[in-house]
TIDO-625084 format. One record per residue (C-alpha): x negated, y negated, z; residue in one letter; residue number from 1. Coordinates in steps of 0.5 Angstrom, whole numbers, plus 500, padded with zeros to 3 digits. Each point is the difference from the previous one (the first is absolute). Layout:
+-----+-----+-----+------+------+
:  c1 :  c2 :  c3 : resn : resi :
+-----+-----+-----+------+------+
:   X :   Y :   Z :    A :  NUM :
...
+-----+-----+-----+------+------+
//
This chain:
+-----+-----+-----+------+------+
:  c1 :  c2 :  c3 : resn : resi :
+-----+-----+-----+------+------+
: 388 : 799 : 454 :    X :    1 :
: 501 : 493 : 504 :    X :    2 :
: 495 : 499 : 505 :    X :    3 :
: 505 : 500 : 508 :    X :    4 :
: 497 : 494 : 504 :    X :    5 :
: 502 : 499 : 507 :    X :    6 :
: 498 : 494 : 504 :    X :    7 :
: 496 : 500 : 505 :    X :    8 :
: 504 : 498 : 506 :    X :    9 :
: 505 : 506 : 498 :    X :   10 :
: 494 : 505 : 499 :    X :   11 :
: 498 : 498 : 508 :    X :   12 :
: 507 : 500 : 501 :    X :   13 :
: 501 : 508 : 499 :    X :   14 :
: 494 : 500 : 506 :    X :   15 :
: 501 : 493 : 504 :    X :   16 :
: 507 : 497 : 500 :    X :   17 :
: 495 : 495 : 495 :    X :   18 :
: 497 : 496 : 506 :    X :   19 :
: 504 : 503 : 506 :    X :   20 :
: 497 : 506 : 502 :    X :   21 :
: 502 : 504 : 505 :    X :   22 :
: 496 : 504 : 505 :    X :   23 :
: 504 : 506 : 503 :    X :   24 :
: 497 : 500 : 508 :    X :   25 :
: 502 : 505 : 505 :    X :   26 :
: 504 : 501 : 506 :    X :   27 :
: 495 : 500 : 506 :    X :   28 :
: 503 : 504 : 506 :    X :   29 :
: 494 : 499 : 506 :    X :   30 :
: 500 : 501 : 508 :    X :   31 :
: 495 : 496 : 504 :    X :   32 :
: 497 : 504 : 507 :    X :   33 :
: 495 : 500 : 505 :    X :   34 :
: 493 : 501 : 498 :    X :   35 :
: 499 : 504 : 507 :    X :   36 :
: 506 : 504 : 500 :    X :   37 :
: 503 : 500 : 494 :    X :   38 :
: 507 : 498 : 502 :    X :   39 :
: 505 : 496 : 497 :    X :   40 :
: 498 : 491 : 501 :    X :   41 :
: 507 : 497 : 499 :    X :   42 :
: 500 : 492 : 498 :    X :   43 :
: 494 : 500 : 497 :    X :   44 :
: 499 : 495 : 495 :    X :   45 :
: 499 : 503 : 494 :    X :   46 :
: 498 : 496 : 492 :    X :   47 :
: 500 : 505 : 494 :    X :   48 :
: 497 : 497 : 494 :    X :   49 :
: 502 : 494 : 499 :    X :   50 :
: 507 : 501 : 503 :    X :   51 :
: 503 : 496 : 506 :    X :   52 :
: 498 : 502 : 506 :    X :   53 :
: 504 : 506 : 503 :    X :   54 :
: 502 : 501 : 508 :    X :   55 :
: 499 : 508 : 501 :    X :   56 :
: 505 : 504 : 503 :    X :   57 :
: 502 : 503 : 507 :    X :   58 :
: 496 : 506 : 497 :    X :   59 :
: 494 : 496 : 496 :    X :   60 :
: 503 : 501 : 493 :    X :   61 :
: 501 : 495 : 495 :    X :   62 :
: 502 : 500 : 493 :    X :   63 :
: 499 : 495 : 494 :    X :   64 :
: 502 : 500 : 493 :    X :   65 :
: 497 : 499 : 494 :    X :   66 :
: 492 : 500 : 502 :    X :   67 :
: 494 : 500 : 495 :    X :   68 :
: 495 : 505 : 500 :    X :   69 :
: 495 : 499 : 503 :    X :   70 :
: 502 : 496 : 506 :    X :   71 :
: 497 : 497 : 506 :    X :   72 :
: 504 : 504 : 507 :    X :   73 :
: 499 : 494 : 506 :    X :   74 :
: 503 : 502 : 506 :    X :   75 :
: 500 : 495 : 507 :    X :   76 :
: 502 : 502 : 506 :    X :   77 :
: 506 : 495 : 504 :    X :   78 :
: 496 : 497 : 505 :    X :   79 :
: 494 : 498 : 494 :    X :   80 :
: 495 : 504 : 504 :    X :   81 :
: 498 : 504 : 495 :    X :   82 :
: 501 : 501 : 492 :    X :   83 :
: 498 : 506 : 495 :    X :   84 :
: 499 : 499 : 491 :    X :   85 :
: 500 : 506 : 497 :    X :   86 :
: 498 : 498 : 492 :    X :   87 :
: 500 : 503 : 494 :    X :   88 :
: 507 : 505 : 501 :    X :   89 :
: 504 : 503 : 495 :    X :   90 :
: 504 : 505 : 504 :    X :   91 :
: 507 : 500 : 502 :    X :   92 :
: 500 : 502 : 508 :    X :   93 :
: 494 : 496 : 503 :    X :   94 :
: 499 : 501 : 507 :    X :   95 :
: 495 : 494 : 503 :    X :   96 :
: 498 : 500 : 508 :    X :   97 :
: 499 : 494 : 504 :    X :   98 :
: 495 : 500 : 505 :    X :   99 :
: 504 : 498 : 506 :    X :  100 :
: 501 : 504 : 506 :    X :  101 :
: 506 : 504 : 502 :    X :  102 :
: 505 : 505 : 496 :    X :  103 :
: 502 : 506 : 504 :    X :  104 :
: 497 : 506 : 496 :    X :  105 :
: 503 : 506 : 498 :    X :  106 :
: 502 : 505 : 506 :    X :  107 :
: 495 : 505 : 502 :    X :  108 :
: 502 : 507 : 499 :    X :  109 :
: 496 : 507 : 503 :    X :  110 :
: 500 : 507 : 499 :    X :  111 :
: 497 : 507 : 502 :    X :  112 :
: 497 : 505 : 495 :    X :  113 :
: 498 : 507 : 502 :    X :  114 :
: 498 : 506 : 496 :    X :  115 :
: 494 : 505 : 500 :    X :  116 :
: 493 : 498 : 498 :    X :  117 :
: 497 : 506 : 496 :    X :  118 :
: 494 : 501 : 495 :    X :  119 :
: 494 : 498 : 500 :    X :  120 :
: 495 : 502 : 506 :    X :  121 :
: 502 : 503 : 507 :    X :  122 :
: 502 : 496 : 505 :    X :  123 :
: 496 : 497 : 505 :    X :  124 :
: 496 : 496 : 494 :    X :  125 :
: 493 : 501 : 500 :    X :  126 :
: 495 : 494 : 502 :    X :  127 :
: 502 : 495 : 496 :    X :  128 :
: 506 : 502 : 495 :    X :  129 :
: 506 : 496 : 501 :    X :  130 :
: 507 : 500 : 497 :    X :  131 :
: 503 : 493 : 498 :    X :  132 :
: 507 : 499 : 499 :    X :  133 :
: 502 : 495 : 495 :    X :  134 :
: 507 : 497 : 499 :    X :  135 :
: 501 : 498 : 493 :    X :  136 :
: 507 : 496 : 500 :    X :  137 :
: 502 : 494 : 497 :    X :  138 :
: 497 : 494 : 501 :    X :  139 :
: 505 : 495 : 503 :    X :  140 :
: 502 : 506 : 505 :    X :  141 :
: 493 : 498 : 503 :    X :  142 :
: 500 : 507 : 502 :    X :  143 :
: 495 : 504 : 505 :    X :  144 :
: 499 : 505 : 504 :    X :  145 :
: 499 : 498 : 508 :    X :  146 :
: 499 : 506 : 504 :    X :  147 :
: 498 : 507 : 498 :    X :  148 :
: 499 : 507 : 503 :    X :  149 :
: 497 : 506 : 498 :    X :  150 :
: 501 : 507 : 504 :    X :  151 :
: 494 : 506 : 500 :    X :  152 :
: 506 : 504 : 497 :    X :  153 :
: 501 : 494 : 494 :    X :  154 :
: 506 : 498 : 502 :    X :  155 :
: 500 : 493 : 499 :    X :  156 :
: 504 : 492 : 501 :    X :  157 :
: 500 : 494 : 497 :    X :  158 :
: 503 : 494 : 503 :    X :  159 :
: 502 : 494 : 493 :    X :  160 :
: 502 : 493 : 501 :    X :  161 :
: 503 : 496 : 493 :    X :  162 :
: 503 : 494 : 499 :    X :  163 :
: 507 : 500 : 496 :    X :  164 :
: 503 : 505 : 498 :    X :  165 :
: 504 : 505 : 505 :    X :  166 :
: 497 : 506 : 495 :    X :  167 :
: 493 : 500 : 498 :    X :  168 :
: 498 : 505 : 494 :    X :  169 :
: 492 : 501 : 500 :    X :  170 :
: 495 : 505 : 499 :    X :  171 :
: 495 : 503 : 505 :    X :  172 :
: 492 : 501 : 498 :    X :  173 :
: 496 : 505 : 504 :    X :  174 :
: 492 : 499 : 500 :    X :  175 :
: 495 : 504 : 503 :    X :  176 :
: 494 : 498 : 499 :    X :  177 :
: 492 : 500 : 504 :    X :  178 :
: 497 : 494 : 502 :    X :  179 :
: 493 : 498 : 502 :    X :  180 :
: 499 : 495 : 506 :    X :  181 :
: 502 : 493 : 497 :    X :  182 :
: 507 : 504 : 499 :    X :  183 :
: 498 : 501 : 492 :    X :  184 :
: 502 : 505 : 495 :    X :  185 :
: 495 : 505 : 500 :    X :  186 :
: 506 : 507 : 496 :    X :  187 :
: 507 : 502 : 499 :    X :  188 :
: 503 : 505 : 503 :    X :  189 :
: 507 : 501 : 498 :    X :  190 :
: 506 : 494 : 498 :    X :  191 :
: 508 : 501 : 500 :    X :  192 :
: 506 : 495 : 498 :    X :  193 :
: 507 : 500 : 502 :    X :  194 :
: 505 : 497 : 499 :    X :  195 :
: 505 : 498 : 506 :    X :  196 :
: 506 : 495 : 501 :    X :  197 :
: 502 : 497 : 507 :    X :  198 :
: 505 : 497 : 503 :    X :  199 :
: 500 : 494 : 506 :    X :  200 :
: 499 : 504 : 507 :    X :  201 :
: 501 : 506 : 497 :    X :  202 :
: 495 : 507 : 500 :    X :  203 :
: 498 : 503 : 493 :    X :  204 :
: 498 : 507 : 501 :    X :  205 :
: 496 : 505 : 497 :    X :  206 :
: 497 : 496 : 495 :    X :  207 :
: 493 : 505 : 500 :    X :  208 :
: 493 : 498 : 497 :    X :  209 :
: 498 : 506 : 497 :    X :  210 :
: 492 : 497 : 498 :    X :  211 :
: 497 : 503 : 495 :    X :  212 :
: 493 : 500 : 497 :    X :  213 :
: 498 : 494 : 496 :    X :  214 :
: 494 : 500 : 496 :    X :  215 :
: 494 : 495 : 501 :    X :  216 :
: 495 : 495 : 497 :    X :  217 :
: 496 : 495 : 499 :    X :  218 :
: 502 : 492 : 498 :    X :  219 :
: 493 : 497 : 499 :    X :  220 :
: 499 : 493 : 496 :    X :  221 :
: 497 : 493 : 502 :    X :  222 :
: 503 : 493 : 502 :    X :  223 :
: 497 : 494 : 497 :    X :  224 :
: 502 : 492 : 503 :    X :  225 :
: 500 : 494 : 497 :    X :  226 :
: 494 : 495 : 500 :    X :  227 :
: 500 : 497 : 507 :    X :  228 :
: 504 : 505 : 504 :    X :  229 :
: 498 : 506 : 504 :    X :  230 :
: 504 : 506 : 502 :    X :  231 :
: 502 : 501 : 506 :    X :  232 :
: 504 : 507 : 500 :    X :  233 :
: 502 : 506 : 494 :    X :  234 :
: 504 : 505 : 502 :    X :  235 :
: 505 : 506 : 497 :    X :  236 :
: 507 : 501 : 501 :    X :  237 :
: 506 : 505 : 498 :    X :  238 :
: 505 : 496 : 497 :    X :  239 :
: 507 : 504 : 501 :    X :  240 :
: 503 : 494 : 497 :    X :  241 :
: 502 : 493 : 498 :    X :  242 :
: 501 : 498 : 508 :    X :  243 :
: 496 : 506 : 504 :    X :  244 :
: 493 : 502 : 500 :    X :  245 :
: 494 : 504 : 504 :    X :  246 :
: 493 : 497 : 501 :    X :  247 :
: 496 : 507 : 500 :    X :  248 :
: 493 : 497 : 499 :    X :  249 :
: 497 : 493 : 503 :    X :  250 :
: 493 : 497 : 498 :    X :  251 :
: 497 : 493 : 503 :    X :  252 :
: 496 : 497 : 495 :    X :  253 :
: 498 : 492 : 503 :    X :  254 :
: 494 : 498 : 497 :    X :  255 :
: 500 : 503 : 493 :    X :  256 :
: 503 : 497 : 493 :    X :  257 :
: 501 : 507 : 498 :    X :  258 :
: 501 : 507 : 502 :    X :  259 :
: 500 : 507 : 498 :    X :  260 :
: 505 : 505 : 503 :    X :  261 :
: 502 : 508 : 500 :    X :  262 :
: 506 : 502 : 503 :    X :  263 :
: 503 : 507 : 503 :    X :  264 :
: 507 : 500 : 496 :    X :  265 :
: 505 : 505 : 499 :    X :  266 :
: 506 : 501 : 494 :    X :  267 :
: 507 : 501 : 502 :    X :  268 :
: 507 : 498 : 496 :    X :  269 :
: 502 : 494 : 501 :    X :  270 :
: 494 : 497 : 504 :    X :  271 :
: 495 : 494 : 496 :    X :  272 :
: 493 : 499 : 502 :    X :  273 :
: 499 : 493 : 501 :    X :  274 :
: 493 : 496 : 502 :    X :  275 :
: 500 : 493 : 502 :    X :  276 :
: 495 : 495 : 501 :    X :  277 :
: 499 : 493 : 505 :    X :  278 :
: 496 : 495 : 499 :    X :  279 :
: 498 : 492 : 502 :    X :  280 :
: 496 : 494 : 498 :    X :  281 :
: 496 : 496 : 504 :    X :  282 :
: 506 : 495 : 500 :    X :  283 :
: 504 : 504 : 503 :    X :  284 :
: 504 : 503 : 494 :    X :  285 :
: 503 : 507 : 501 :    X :  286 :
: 502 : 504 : 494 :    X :  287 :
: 503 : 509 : 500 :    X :  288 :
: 500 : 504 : 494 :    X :  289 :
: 503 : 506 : 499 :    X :  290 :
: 501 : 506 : 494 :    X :  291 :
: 504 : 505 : 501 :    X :  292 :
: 501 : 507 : 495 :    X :  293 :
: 492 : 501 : 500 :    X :  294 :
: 498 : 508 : 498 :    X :  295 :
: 495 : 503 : 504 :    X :  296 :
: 496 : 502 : 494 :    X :  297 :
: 500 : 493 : 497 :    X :  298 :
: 494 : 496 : 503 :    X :  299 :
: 504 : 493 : 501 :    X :  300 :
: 498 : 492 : 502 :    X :  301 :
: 504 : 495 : 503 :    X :  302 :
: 498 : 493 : 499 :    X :  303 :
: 502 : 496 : 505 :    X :  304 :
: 502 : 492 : 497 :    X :  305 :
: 499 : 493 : 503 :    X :  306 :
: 506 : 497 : 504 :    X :  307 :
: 503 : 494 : 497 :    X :  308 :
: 495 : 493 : 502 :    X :  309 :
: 506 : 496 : 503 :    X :  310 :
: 499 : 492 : 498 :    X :  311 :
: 503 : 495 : 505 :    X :  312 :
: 501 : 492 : 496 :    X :  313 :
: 495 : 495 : 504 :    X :  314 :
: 503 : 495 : 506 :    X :  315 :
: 507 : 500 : 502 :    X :  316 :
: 505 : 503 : 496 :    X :  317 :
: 507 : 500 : 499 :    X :  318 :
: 506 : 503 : 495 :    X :  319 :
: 498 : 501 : 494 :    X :  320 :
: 492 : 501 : 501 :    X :  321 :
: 498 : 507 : 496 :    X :  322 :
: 496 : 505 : 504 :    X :  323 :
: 496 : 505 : 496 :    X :  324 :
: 497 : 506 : 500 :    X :  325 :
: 495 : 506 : 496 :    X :  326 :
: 505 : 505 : 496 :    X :  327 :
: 500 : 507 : 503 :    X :  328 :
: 501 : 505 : 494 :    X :  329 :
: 507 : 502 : 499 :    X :  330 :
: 502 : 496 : 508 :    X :  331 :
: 506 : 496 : 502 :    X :  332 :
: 498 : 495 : 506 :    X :  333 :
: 502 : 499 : 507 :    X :  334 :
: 499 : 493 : 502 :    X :  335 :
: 502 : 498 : 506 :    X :  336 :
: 499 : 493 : 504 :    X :  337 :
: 500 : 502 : 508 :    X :  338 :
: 501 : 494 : 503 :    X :  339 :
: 494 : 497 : 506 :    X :  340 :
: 505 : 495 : 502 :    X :  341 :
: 505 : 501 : 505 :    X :  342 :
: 507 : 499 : 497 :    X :  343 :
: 498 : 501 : 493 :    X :  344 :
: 504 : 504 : 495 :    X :  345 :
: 496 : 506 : 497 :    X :  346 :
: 500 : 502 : 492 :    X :  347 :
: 499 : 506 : 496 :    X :  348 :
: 500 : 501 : 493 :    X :  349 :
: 499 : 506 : 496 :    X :  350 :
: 498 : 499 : 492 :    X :  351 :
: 496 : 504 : 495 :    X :  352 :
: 497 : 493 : 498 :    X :  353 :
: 493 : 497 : 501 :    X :  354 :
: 503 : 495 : 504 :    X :  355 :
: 505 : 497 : 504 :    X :  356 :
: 503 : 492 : 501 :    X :  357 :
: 503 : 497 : 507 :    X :  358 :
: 507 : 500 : 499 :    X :  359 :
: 504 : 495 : 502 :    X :  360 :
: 506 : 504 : 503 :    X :  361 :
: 502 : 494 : 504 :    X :  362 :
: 508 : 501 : 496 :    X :  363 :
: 499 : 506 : 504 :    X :  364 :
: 499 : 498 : 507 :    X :  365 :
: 492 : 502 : 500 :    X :  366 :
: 495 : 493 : 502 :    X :  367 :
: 493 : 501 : 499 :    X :  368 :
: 499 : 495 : 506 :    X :  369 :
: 494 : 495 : 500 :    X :  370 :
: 494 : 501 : 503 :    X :  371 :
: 501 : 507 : 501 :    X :  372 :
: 495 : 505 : 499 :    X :  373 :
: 500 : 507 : 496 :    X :  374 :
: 496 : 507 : 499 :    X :  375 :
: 500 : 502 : 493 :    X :  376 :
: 501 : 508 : 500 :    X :  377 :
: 499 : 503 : 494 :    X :  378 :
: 501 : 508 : 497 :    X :  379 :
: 501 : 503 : 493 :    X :  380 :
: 503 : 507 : 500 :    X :  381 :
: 500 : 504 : 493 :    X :  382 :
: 503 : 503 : 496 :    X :  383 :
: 506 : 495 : 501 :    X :  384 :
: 505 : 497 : 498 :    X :  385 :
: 504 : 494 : 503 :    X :  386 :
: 506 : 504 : 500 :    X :  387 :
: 496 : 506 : 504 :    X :  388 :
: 501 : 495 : 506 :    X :  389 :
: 507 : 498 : 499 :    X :  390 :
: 502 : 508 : 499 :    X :  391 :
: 496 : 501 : 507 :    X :  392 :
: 493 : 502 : 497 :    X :  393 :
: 495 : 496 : 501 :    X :  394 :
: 495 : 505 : 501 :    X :  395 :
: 496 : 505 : 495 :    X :  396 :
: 502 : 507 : 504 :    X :  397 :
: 496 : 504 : 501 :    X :  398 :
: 501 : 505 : 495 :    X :  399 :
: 497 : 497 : 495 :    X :  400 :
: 494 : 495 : 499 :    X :  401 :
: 501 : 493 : 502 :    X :  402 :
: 495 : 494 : 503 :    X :  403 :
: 502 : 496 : 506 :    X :  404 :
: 495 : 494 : 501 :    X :  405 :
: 500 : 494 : 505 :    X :  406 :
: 497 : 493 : 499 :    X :  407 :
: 496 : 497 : 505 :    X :  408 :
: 504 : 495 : 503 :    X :  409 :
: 500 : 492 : 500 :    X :  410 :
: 504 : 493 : 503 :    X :  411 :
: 503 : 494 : 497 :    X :  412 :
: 504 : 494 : 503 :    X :  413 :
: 507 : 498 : 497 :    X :  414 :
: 499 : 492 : 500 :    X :  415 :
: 501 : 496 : 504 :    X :  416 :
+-----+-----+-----+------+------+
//
């Protein structure tokens, strides 16, 4: 049999188009905001990759066509004063936020709950046991509880503020607990969670908290720091969920570059138990770690690493200059230049790389103006990504482990 031949340029024309590849983008559908409050910044200026620059609408959207992943999102608002780059996103429905004051924030909604506290021990409480009432709703509510009552006869209120929605949907957790002197755990005595739903000005009745008694523990284990850095506090936590948590122990620890630590806990369905750490360095290098799911019969470490060591370029510095900084495991990065000179625009970048250039963004209306002088701040956060920041998350929560750690700062000057 003959031996098929096919030539070369019409084997890569089956896979390429023979010298002409076609990359298929995606559609990049995005909205700008305020970084304070969240609210919609129209007539941003906004590049996508290498597209041209667009104008965000009345509602901060913008859209563009045919992106290549990843892509580098600009953001700068209309009077320059203020530009954000999120690098290296792959998602389709970015949210970036400018740090420039205003935008109205979502309306301001309250509410009554009442029921009946039953369970647990007699009321009055004897010294020193509390019952804690924590709201776990979600997190863009910014849900909490501002006032409370609780009669003799276990009849009790509670007063919520939200934000948003007319009708909020959550869940109630009840703790009755003892504590020492500085306000530690020292027991348990009994939780309960409900469920609930409100609505804006209205009154949700008969919601009873029925405690019942939760079985106790003890969390032990040590915290260890990176060379250089000392703790300054551990603590322990209930977690109830990605946006909601209690603190039940706290243990100052100043001096010391280790510690060993033995927690009173309790089990109870759908609570973890969290330990955190915090630690700092002569230079003034901040970093928390913390680890969520340990099991009170398993001795756990936390291991609390350095914070990234941020490198400002030597003398004056323009568009262009690279500033570099240690990796952090698994962290994206916050850079931010904070303007020292009145008038100067500020940047912030978010990248999961190990440095970050100046951008000339003077297409987009942002200047870096002569002889202006700059604090360089710089944070990692890990586990992220870049797209956990463009989805609104740019912080671990708190329910599971996660590392926070802030670098000591430093200046420069744009040259002259």
């Amino acid at each position: 049999m003959k031996a098929s031949f096919i030539p070369s340029c019409a084997m890569l024309a089956l896979v390429t188009g023979c010298g002409q590849a076609h990359i298929d983008g995606i559609d990049v559908r995005g909205q700008v905001t305020y970084q304070a409050t969240g609210a919609p910044f129209p007539g941003a200026k906004v590049k996508v990759g290498d597209k041209p620059i667009a104008t965000a609408d009345g509602e901060g959207r913008f859209a563009v066509s045919s992106v290549v992943v990843p892509y580098d999102l600009t953001a700068v608002s209309a009077d320059g004063t203020a530009a954000t780059v999120y690098a290296g996103l792959t998602r389709k429905d970015p949210i970036i936020s400018v740090s420039v004051p205003g935008g109205s924030p979502p309306a301001t909604r309250s509410a009554i709950v009442t029921g009946h506290l039953g369970g647990g021990l007699a009321l009055p409480l004897p010294a020193r046991h509390q019952i804690v009432v924590a709201l776990v709703a979600p997190k863009n509510a910014r849900a909490g509880i501002t006032a409370t009552r609780l009669g003799l006869d276990g009849t009790y209120s509670l007063a919520l503020r939200w934000q948003g929605e007319a009708n909020l949907s959550g869940t109630l957790r009840a703790l009755e607990w003892l504590v020492d002197a500085n306000g530690n755990a020292v027991s348990y005595d009994a939780a309960v969670s409900v469920p609930m739903t409100v609505a804006d000005a209205g009154s949700s009745q008969g919601v009873d908290l029925n405690l019942t008694t939760v079985d106790n523990a003890r969390l032990a284990g040590t915290f260890s720091t990176a060379p250089g850095y000392q703790l300054l506090v551990h603590l322990m936590y209930a977690a109830y969920s990605p946006s909601s948590s209690l603190i039940l122990g706290t243990s100052r620890s100043a001096g010391i570059s280790s510690a060993a630590f033995d927690y009173p806990v309790f089990s109870a369905p759908g609570v973890g138990l969290g330990i955190r750490a915090i630690a700092q360095d002569s230079h003034g290098a901040l970093v928390q770690a913390w680890r969520v799911g340990a099991s009170p019969e398993t001795a756990i470490s936390l291991a609390v690493p350095a914070a990234p060591t941020l490198r400002v370029p030597a003398g004056t510095v323009s568009a262009g200059a690279d500033f570099s900084w240690t990796p952090l495991d698994g962290a994206i990065y916050h850079f931010e230049a904070n303007p020292q000179t009145e008038g100067a625009p500020s940047l912030d970048a978010l990248t999961a790389a190990t440095s970050f250039q100046l951008p000339d963004l003077s297409a987009m209306g942002f200047v870096w103006p002569k002889s202006a002088s700059y604090s360089a701040f710089l944070f990692g956060v890990s586990p992220r990504v870049p797209d956990d920041v463009a989805a609104g998350e740019e912080f671990p929560p708190p329910d599971r482990d996660g590392v926070m750690a802030i670098a000591s700062s430093s200046g420069f000057t744009i040259a002259p």
